[in-house]
Structures are given as C-alpha cells and as structure tokens.
C-alpha positions in Angstrom: -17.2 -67.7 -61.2 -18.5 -64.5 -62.7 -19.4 -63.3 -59.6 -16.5 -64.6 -57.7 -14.5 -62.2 -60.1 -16.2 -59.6 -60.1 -16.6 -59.1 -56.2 -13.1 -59.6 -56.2 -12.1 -56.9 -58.5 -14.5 -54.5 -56.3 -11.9 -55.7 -53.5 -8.9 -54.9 -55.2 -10.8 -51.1 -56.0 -11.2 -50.4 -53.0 -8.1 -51.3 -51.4 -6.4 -49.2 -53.8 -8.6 -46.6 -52.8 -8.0 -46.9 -49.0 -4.2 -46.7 -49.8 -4.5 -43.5 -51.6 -6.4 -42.0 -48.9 -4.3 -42.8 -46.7 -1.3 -41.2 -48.7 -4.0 -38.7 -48.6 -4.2 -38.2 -45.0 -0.3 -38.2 -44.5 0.0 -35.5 -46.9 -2.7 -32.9 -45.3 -4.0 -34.6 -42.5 -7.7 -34.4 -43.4 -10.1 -35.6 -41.1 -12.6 -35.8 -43.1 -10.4 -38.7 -44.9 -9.9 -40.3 -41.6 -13.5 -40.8 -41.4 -13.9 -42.4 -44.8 -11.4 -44.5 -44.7 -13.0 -45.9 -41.0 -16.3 -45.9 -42.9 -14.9 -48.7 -46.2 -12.6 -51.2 -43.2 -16.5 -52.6 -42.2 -17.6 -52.6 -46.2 -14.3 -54.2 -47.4 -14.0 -57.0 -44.4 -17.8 -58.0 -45.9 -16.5 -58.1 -49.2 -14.0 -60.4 -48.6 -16.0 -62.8 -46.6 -18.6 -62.5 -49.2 -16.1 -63.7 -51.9 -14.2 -66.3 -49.3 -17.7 -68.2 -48.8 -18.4 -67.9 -52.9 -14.3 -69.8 -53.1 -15.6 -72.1 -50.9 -18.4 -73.2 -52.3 -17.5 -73.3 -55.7 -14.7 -75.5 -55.2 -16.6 -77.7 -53.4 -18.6 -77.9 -56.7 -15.5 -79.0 -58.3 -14.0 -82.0 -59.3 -10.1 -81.8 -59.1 -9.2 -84.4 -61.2 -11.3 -83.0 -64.4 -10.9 -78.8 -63.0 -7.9 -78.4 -61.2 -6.9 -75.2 -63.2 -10.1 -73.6 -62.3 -10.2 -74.8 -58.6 -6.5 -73.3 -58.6 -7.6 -69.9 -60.0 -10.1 -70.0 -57.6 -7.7 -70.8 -54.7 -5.3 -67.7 -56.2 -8.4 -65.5 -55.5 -9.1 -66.2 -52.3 -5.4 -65.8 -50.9 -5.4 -62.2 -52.8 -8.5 -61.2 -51.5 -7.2 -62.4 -47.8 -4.0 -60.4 -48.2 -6.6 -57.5 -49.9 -8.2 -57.4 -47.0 -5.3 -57.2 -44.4 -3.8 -54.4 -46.3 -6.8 -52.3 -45.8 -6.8 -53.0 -42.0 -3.0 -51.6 -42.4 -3.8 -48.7 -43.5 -6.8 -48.2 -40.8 -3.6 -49.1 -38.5 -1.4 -46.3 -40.4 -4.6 -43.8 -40.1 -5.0 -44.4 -35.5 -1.2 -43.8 -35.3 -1.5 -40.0 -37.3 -3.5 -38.6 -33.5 0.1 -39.2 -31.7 1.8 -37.2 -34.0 2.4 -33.2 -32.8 2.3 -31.8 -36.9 2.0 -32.6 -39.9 5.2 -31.5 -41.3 7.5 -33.8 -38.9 6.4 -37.1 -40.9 7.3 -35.5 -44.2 10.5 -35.2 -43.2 10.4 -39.0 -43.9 10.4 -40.7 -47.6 7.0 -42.6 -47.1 6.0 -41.4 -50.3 8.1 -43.5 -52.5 6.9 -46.2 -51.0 3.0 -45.5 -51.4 4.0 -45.1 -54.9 5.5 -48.9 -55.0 2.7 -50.3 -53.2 0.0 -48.4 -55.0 1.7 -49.4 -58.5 1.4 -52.9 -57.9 -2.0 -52.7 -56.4 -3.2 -50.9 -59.3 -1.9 -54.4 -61.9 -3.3 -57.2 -59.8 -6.3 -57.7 -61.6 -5.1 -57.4 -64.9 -2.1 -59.7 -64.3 -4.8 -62.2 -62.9 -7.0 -62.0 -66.2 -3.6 -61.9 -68.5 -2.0 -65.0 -66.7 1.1 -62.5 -67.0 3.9 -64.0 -65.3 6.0 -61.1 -65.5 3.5 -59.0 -64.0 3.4 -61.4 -61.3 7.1 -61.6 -60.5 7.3 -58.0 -60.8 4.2 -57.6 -57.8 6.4 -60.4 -55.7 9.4 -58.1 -56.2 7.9 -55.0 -54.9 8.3 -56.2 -51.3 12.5 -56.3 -52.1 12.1 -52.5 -52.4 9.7 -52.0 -49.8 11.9 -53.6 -47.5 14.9 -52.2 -48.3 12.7 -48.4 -47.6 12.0 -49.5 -44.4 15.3 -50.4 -43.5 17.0 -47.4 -44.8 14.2 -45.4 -43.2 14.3 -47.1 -39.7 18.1 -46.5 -39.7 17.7 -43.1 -40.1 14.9 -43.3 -37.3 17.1 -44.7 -34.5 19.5 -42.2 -35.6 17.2 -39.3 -34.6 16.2 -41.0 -31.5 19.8 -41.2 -30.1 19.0 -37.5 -30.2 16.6 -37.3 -27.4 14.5 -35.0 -28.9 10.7 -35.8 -30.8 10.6 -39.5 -29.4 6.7 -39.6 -29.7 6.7 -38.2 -33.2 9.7 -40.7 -34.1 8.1 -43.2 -32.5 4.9 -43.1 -34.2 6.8 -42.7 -37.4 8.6 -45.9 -36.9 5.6 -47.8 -36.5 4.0 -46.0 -39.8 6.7 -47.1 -41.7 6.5 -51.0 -40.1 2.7 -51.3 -41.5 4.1 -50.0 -44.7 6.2 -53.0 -44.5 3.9 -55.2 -43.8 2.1 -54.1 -46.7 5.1 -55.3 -48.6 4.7 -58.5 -47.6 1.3 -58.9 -48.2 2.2 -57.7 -51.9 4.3 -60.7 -52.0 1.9 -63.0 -50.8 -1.0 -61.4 -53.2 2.0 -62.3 -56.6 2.9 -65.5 -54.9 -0.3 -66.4 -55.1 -0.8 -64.6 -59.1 2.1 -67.4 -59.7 0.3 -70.1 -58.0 -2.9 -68.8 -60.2 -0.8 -69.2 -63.5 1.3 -72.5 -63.3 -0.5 -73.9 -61.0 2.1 -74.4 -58.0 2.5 -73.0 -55.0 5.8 -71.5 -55.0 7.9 -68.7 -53.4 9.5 -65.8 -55.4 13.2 -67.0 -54.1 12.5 -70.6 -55.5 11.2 -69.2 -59.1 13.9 -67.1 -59.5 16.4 -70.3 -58.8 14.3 -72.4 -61.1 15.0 -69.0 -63.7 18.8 -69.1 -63.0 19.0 -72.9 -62.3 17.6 -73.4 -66.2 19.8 -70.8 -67.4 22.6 -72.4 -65.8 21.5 -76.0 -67.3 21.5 -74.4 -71.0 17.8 -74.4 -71.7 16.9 -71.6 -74.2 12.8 -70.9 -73.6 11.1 -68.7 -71.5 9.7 -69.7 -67.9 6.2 -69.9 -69.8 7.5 -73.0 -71.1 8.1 -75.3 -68.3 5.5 -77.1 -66.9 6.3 -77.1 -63.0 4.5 -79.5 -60.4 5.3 -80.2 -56.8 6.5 -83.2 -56.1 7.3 -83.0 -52.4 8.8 -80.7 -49.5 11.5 -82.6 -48.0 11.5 -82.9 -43.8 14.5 -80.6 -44.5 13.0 -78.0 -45.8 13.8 -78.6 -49.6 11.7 -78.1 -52.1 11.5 -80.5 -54.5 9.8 -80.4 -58.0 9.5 -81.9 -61.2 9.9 -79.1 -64.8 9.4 -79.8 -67.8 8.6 -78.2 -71.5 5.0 -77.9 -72.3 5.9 -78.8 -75.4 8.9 -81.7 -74.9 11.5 -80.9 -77.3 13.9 -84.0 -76.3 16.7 -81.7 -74.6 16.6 -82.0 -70.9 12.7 -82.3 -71.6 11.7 -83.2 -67.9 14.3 -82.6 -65.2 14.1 -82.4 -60.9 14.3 -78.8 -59.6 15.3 -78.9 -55.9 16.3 -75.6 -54.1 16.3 -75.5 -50.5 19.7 -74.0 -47.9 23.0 -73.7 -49.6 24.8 -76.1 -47.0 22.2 -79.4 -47.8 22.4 -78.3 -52.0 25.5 -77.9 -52.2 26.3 -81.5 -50.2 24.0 -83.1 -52.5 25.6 -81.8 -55.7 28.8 -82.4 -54.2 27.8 -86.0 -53.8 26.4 -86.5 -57.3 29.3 -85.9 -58.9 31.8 -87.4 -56.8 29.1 -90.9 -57.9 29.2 -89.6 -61.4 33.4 -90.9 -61.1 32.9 -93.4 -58.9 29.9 -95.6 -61.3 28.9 -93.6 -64.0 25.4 -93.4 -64.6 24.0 -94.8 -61.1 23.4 -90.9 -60.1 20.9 -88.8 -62.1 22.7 -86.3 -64.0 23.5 -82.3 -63.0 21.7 -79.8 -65.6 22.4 -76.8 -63.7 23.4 -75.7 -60.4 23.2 -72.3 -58.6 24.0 -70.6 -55.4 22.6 -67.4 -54.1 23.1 -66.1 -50.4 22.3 -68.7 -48.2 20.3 -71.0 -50.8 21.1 -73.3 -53.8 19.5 -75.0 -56.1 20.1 -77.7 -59.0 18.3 -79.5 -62.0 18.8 -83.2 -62.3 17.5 -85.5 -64.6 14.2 -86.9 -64.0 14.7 -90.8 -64.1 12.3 -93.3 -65.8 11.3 -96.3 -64.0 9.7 -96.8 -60.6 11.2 -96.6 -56.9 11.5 -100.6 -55.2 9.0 -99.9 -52.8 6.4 -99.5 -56.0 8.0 -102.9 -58.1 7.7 -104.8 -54.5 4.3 -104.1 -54.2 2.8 -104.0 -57.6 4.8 -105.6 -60.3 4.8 -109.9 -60.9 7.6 -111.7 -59.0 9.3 -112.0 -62.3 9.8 -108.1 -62.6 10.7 -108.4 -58.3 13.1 -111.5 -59.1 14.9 -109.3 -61.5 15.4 -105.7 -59.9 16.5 -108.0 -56.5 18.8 -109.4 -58.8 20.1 -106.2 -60.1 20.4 -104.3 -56.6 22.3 -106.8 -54.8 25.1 -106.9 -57.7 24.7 -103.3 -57.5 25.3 -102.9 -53.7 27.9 -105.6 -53.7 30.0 -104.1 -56.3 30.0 -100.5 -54.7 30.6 -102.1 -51.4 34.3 -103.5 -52.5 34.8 -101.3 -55.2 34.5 -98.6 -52.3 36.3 -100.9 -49.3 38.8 -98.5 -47.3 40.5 -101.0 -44.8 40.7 -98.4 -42.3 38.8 -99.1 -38.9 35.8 -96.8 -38.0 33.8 -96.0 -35.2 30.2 -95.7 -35.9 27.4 -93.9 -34.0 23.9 -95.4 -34.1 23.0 -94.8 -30.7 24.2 -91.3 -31.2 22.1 -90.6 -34.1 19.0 -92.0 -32.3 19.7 -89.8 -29.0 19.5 -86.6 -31.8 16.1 -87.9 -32.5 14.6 -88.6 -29.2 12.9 -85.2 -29.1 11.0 -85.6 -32.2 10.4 -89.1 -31.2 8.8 -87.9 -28.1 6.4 -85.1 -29.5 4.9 -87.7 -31.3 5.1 -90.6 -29.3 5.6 -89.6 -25.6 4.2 -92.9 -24.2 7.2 -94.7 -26.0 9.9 -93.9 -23.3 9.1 -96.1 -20.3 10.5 -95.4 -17.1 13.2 -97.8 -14.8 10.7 -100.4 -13.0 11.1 -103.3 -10.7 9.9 -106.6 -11.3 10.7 -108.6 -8.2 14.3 -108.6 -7.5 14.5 -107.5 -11.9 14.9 -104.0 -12.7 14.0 -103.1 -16.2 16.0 -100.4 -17.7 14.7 -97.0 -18.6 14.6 -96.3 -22.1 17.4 -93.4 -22.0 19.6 -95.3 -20.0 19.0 -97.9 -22.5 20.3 -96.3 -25.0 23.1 -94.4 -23.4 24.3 -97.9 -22.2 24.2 -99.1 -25.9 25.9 -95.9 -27.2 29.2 -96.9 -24.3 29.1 -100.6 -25.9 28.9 -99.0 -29.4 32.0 -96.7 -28.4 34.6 -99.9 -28.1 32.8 -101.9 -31.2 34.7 -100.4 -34.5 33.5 -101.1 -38.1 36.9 -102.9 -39.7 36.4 -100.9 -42.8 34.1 -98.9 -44.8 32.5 -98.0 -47.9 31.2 -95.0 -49.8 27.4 -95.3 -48.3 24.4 -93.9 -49.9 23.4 -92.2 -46.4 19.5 -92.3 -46.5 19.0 -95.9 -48.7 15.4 -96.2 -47.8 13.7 -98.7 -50.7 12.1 -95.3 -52.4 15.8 -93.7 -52.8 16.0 -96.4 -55.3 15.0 -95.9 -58.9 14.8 -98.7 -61.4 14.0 -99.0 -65.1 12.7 -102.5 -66.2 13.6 -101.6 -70.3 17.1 -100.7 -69.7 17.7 -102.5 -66.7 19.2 -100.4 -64.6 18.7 -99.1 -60.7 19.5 -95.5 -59.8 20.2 -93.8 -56.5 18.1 -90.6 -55.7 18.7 -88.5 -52.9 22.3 -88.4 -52.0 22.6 -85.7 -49.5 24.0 -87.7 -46.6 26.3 -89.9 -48.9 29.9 -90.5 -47.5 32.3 -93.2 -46.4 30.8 -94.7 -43.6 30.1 -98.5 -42.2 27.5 -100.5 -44.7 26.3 -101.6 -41.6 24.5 -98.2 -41.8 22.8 -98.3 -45.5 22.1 -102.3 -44.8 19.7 -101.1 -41.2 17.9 -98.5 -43.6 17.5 -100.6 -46.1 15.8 -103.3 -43.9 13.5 -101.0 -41.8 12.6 -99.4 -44.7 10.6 -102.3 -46.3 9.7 -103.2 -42.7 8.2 -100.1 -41.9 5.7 -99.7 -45.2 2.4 -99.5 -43.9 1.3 -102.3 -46.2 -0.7 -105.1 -44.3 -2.4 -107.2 -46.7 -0.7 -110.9 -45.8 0.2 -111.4 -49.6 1.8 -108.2 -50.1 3.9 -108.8 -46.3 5.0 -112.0 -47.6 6.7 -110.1 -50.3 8.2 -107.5 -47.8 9.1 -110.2 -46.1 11.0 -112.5 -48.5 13.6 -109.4 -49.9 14.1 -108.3 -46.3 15.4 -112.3 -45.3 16.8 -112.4 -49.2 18.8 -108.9 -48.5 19.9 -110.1 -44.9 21.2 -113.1 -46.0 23.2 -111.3 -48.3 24.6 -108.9 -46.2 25.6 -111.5 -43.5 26.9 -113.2 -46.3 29.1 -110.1 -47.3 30.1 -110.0 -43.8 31.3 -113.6 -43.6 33.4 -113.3 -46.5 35.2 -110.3 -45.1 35.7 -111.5 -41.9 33.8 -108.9 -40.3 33.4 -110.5 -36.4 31.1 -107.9 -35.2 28.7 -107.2 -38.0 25.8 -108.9 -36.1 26.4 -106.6 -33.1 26.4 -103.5 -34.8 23.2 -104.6 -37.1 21.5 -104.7 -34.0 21.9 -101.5 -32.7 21.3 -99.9 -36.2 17.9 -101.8 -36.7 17.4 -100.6 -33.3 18.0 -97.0 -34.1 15.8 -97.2 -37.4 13.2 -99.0 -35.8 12.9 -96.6 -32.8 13.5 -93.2 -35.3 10.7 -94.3 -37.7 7.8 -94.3 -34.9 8.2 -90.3 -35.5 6.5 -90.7 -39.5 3.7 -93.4 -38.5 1.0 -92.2 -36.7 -0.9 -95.7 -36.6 0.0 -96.2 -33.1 -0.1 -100.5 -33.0 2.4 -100.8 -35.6 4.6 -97.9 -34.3 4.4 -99.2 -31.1 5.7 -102.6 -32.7 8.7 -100.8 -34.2 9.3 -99.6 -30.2 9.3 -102.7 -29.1 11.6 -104.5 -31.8 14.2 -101.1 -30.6 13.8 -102.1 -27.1 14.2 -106.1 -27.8 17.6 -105.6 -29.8 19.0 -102.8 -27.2 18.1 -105.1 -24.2 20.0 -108.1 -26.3 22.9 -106.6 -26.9 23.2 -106.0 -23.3 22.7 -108.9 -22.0 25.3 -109.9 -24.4 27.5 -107.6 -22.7 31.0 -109.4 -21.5 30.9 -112.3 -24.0 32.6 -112.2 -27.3 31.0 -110.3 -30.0 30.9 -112.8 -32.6 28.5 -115.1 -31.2 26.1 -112.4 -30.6 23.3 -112.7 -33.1 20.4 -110.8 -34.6 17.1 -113.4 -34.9 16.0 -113.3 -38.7 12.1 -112.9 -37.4 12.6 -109.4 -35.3 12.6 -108.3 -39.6 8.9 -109.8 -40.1 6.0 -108.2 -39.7 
C-alpha cells in the first residue's frame, strides 16, 4: 500500500505541475513550456498504469469480507489517479490548440485565469483530504466543477457573442475549445472528490445525492454531523433511484437507522405522496416519513428502516409455522384494505397495454420470444403482437366492477414482516393508486412464481401460498359478485409472466414464463364470444 500511495501522490504532483504550466503557457506563450509539458504526458500515463496494476493486484490480495475499507481506499485511488491522468492529457489538449491562435493577447481578453485558480486549488488538497478522510475537503473538490461550469458558460456566452461579429473566428474558435477542456477538467475534479467520498464512507455516491442526504436529515430533525451516519447502498432501482440505508455510527435511539432514497422529483414526490395518503388510510402499514426534500428536478426522503424480513425471505427460509403465520396475517391484511378501499365505480383496466410498453425491453433481451404468424395445415397460429393487440380490444369491453386503493408494484419482496410484533409492512409505494385488485393479485402470483428457486422442497412452498392466495382471491371475487375476475386474471398473469422474461436471463425458465403468456392470451381468445363467467384460469398454469 506504501507504494501504492506514494506513486500516487507523485501523480497528483505532477498533474498540478502540468496545470500550472499550462497557465504558464497561456500567460507568455513559452515554447520552451510547450515542450515540457509534451515531455511529463509519456511519464505521467506510465505512472498511472504503474499505480493501476499495483490496485489491481493488491486487491486481489484482499479479502472483502475482513478488508473492505482498505480495498475501498484502494479503489478511491485508482479512480483519482484515472481522472489524474486525463486531466494531464487536457492540458496537453489545451497546449496543441495555443498554434491556431494569431497572439497572445487575444486569449487574455478571456477570464481563464479564474478558473486555473479553481482547478489548481483543488488539485493542490487531493492528497491531503485523502490521508485526513476530510469530508469537507471532499465536498468542497466535488463542488469546484459547480463554479467551473458556471465559468464556462458565462465565458462561452460571451464567445458566441463575439462570433456574431464576424471578426477573429479562428482565434474565438480556438478559445472556445480552450475553455471546453477547462471544463472537462471540472468534471474530472468531481469525479476525483466523488471518488475522496467513496474513499471515506465507503459508498459510491454522487455530490447531488450527499447533499440531499445533508438536507433530507436536516429536514428529518437529526442534530449530528454527516460524519455520523453510517451510509451503505442498498440498491439502484430500474428507475434510476437510489436507494440506501443511514444510520448513526453510534445508534442513539432517534431515527437511529432510516432509508434514504433520492432519485427525479416526479417518482419522489409520487412515492411520498403515497406514504402519507397510507399513513390515513391504515396507520402504521407504511414506513414512516423522517424528512423530505426537493431541489430542481430531484427529491429525496428518509423513511424508517423496518425490522423484519421481506415474504420472499420467510417463504424460503423460516419453518412452516413462521410461513403459516405471516400467510395468515397478509391475507387479513389484503382483505381488509381491499373493502375498506372498495369504490363501486366501474373501471377499465389496461394489462395488455402495460405489456405492449414493455415489448421493447422484452425484446432486447429476449428477441427469440416473439414468434411470427405460421400455418399449421388449414390452423394459423397467431403472431405474438397481434396476440396481444387482440387481447388488448377484448380487454377494452371487460370493465373491473369496482376498485381499490392498490399497492401498484406488490411483488412478495415489497412486503415487510416482523415475526415479534406481528405485523406486515408495504415498501415501495410509488405506483400505488385506486386501481382493479385484479392488478396487485397478477403481481403477487408471478412474483412467487418467477423466484429462481428450484430445489423441489422449497417449490412446493412457492407452490402452496400461490394456490393458498388464489383461492383467496377467487374467493374475494365470488363474494363480490365479480363475473369477470377470471377473465381479467388471465390477461394480468399473462402480462406479468411475459414482462418478467426481461429480469431472468436463465433462458429455460424465462422461456416457461413465455409460454404460460402465450397459453393464457390464446385462451382467452378462444373464449372469445362466450360469456365471460365461465371462462376460467387452470390452477396449474401458477406451478412451477
């Protein structure tokens, strides 16, 4: 590590030193300082190799589960030194575009010196903030790119100004494009304190998403410093969310482990939105809001962090007395919310529609999957876009005979529960809104279908709450009179099967899911001209 350190502190010199001479040849125009700083790109691309293969190896020397905070300080290192190392070749760039220029004094009509003085300044701390774990110092490298962008922009403005005026366009020009690899120097200074951060708590994570964690905590009422929270990734969402858990290094019982998200304003804001409107519907099924915060076009929110394990996890790994229970405890659950919710207005619903959306990303990954219209003697067997565009004109005329608050997304790991208190918990709520139950009871279903789980004692399992939870949604059906429930189960299980090929790359069982889509499409055509209520959905196309 000694080594690693110390080539890369050599690195950081020398870049310094080819930014200065390259203030240096702006200012006078020395040749002589053109040649030297030709003579250090060779020296300082070596470097950085030198210190990329001594990451390498080093790591690979490492276990993570006993060194992960030196493996991450050695991962810090090698993404400064990379970003080290392309702002040198900038400012080789910077020196090649000084020969187009007609004089010297034209580019100091320019205020390029300011931002030498930025980027220099934070080149000058990156060592030292690395050896301090300084935070601050970190955040304050990140934010030097905000005021080197904002110099290029005021300076490019003022550019294409002068170029309306027809005069100097090579000089202007060339200035432009001095000023662009000054930018870009920017944001290799916020990669270089993105990666300080990463160095210090151990996350990757973008200036914009630390300073909503700052403001998000301040919001929630939480008194320490950012060098108290402990702050792990938990997951990036297929949104684009990111999604993290914080907590005090030292827990103090208030709000002493929370869920950061942050992510675009209009999926945040939804989600929060939808907390709270839970929050009044059943108190306590939604984790609670610690802080919330909006800034341009991004939000973000602490939530509590809930105890207790997601279904998919009790299914598979807790006794069937622990599964007896929290099956016990989710279909009261569901039921109540279900006809505490009822609105006895009709609604259309829009599987098919939903799954047309998809088809793209269903195809990138699974191309094979959309058979073409073929003939089998006098037979002809549908494509499998016409398939669904026929479903999708059936689905048009079939209406849902009421509806209920949905959770929007109630895949078996959007459900928390806690065996001591006995309690379940929804998670994830962005898509929540009155919709058919139809909709959460397809997800649901698929969702324990779909876990890549084949071990014939753990299936059985899967198997025996996906036939428990049918049962008792047919069963809520029944009771309400609901005539086409069957109809419109299949064409959501057909949707969910067919949308969930996309995530599973093991191409038998997604290519069983494709077929299950196919079976249930081609049935309810078939079906097509009879009465709806004596269409039915086989128990066994929901057993793997």
């Amino acid at each position: 590590m000694k080594d690693i350190l110390g080539n890369f502190k050599f690195l950081a010199i020398e870049t310094e030193n080819q930014i200065k001479l390259t203030y240096g040849l702006l200012s006078d125009f020395n040749l002589e300082v053109l040649e030297k700083i030709g003579a250090k790109d060779d020296y300082i691309d070596n470097l950085k190799t030198t210190i990329e293969n001594a990451c390498f190896s080093r790591i690979a020397t490492l276990k993570p589960s006993i060194n992960q905070e030196i493996i991450n300080r050695i991962r810090a290192v090698h993404i400064i030194c990379v970003n080290l190392e392309r702002i040198a070749d900038f400012c080789v760039n910077i020196t090649r575009q000084t020969r187009y220029l007609t004089s010297n004094a034209f580019l100091q009509q320019y205020d390029y010196k300011t931002m030498f003085t930025i980027i220099q300044k934070s080149l000058s701390s990156i060592t030292r903030v690395y050896d301090d774990n300084d935070l601050t110092g970190a955040l304050h490298i990140c934010k030097a790119e905000f005021e080197l962008d904002r110099m290029w922009e005021e300076n490019f403005k003022i550019l294409l100004e002068d170029l309306k005026q027809g005069e100097g366009v090579t000089d202007l020009i060339t200035t432009i494009f001095i000023f662009r690899y000054l930018e870009r120097i920017g944001d290799s200074i916020l990669n270089i304190g993105e990666a300080l951060l990463f160095g210090i708590i151990g996350d990757r994570i973008k200036i914009r998403q630390f300073e909503a964690l700052e403001k998000t905590l301040s919001e929630s009422g939480f008194d320490g410093t950012l060098n108290d929270i402990d702050f792990a990734s938990i997951w990036g969402s297929r949104s684009g969310c990111r999604i993290s858990k914080v907590s005090r290094k030292k827990p103090s019982g208030f709000k002493a482990q929370g869920i950061f998200k942050e992510g675009g304003i209009k999926k945040i804001k939804k989600e929060h939105e939808n907390i709270c409107y839970w929050e009044s519907l059943f108190p306590g099924l939604a984790p609670r809001v610690f802080g919330y915060y909006e800034k341009y076009e991004t939000a973000s929110m602490l939530v509590e962090f809930l105890s207790g394990c997601t279904l998919d996890q009790i299914i598979l790994t807790e006794d069937a007395e622990v599964v007896s229970n929290v099956i016990f405890i989710l279909e009261h659950t569901i039921i109540e919310i279900w006809e505490k919710t009822r609105n006895e207005m009709t609604l259309k619903t829009d599987c098919m529609k939903q799954l047309s959306a998809r088809l793209g990303a269903i195809k990138r990954v699974h191309p094979e999957f959309f058979r073409p219209s073929f003939n089998i003697n006098t037979f002809t067997v549908c494509a499998t876009e016409n398939l669904i565009s026929r479903c999708q004109k059936i689905e048009e005329s079939l209406l849902a005979p009421f509806s209920v608050f949905i959770h929007g997304d109630f895949n078996t790991n959007n459900i928390v529960y806690n065996h001591e208190e006995q309690k379940i918990n929804y998670i994830d709520l962005y898509r929540s809104r009155q919709g058919d139950y139809v909709q959460d009871a397809s997800v649901f279903l698929v969702s324990n279908f779909r876990m890549p789980v084949f071990d014939p004692d753990f299936r059985e399992r899967l198997n025996r709450t996906t036939l428990f939870f049918f049962s008792t949604f047919k069963r809520f059906a029944a009771e309400l009179n609901d005539t086409t429930f069957e109809v419109r189960m299949a064409l959501a299980l057909a949707r969910s099967f067919f949308t969930s090929t996309r995530f599973e790359l093991q191409y038998e069982f997604a290519k069983n899911m494709c077929s299950r889509a196919h079976f249930l499409m081609e049935r309810v055509i078939a079906h097509e001209g009879k009465p709806w209520e004596t269409f039915s959905v086989p128990p066994a196309i929901l057993l793997y």
